[in-house]
C-alpha positions as CSV (number, residue, x, y, z in Angstrom):
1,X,10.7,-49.6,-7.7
2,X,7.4,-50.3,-6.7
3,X,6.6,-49.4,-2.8
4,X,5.6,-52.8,-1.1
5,X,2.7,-50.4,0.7
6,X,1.4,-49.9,-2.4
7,X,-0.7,-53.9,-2.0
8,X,-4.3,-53.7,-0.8
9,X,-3.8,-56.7,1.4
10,X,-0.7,-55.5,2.8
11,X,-2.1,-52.0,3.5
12,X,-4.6,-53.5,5.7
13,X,-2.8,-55.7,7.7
14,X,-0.1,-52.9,8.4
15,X,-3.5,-51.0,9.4
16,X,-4.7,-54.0,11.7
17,X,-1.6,-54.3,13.5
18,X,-1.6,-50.1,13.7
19,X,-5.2,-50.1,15.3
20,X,-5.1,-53.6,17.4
21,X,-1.4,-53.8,18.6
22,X,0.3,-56.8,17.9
23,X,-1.5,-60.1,17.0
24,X,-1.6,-63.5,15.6
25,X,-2.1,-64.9,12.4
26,X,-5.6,-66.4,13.0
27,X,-6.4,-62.2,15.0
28,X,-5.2,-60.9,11.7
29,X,-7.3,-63.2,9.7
30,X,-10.6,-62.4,11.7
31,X,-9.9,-58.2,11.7
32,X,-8.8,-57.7,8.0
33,X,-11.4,-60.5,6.5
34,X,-8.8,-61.8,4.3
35,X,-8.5,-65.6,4.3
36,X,-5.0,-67.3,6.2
37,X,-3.0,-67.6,2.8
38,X,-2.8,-64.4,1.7
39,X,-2.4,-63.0,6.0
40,X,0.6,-65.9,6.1
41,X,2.8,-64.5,2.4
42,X,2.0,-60.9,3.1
43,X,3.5,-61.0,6.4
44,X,6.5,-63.1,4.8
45,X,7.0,-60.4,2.6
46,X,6.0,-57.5,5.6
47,X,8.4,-59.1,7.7
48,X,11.4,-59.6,4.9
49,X,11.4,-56.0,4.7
50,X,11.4,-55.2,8.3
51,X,8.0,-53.6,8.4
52,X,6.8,-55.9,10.3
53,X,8.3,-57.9,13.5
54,X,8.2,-61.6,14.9
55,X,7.2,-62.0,18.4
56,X,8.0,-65.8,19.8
57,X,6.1,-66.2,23.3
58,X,7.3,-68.9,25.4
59,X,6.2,-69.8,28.4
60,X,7.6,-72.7,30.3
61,X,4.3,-74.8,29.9
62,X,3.5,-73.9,26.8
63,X,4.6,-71.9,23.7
64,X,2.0,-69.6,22.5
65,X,1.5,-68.7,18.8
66,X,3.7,-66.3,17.0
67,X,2.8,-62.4,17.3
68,X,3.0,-59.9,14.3
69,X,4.3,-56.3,15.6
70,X,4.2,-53.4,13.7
71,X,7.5,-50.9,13.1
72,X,6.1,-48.0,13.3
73,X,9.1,-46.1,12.3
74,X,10.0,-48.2,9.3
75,X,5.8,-48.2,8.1
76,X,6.2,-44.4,8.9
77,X,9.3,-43.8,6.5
78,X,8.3,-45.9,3.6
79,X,5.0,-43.9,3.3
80,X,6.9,-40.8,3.3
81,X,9.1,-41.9,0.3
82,X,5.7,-42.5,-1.5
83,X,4.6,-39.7,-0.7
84,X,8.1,-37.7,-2.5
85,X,8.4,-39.9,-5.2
86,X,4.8,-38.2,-6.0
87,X,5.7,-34.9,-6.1
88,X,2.8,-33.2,-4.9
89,X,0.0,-35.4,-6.0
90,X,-1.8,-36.7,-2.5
91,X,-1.6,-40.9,-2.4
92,X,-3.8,-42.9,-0.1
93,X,-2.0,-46.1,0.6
94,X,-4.9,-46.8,3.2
C-alpha cells in the first residue's frame, strides 16, 4: 500500500498548512504555486483520509470560505509508518 504522503503535491500542501496554520483553497493555491485543480482533489483525497480537516466559518452576515486544518497527529503517524516500512533507509517525504 502506497503511503498517500508519498505525492509531491500533497507533501506540500500538508507542509503549507504545517507552516501557515489553516487556510483557504485560493491561500493554499498562492503558498504552494500549484494551480486550484490539483489544491481542490489533493485536499479531497487529504481530507478522505483524515489528514486534513474542514473548517465551515459562518458568520451571521456572511459565510466565509472553507478552511483546510492540518491533523497534526494523524500527518505525524503516517510518516512514522513510512519511515518503518523502510527499515532503516532515511525517506524524505518533504
Amino acid at each position: 500500500m502506497t503511503n498517500i504522503l508519498m505525492n509531491r503535491n500533497r507533501s506540500r500542501i500538508i507542509r503549507c498548512l504545517f507552516l501557515h496554520g489553516a487556510a483557504d483553497t485560493e491561500q493554499i493555491r498562492l503558498r504552494t504555486g500549484l494551480s486550484i485543480s490539483p489544491v481542490r482533489s489533493n485536499l479531497r483525497l487529504l481530507v478522505n483520509d483524515a489528514l486534513v480537516h474542514v473548517s465551515i466559518p459562518h458568520t451571521i452576515l456572511s459565510s466565509g470560505p472553507r478552511q483546510f486544518i492540518v491533523n497534526q497527529a494523524a500527518v505525524r503517524r503516517r510518516l512514522s509508518e513510512l519511515t518503518d516500512r523502510t527499515s532503516g533507509e532515511e525517506v524524505r517525504a518533504w
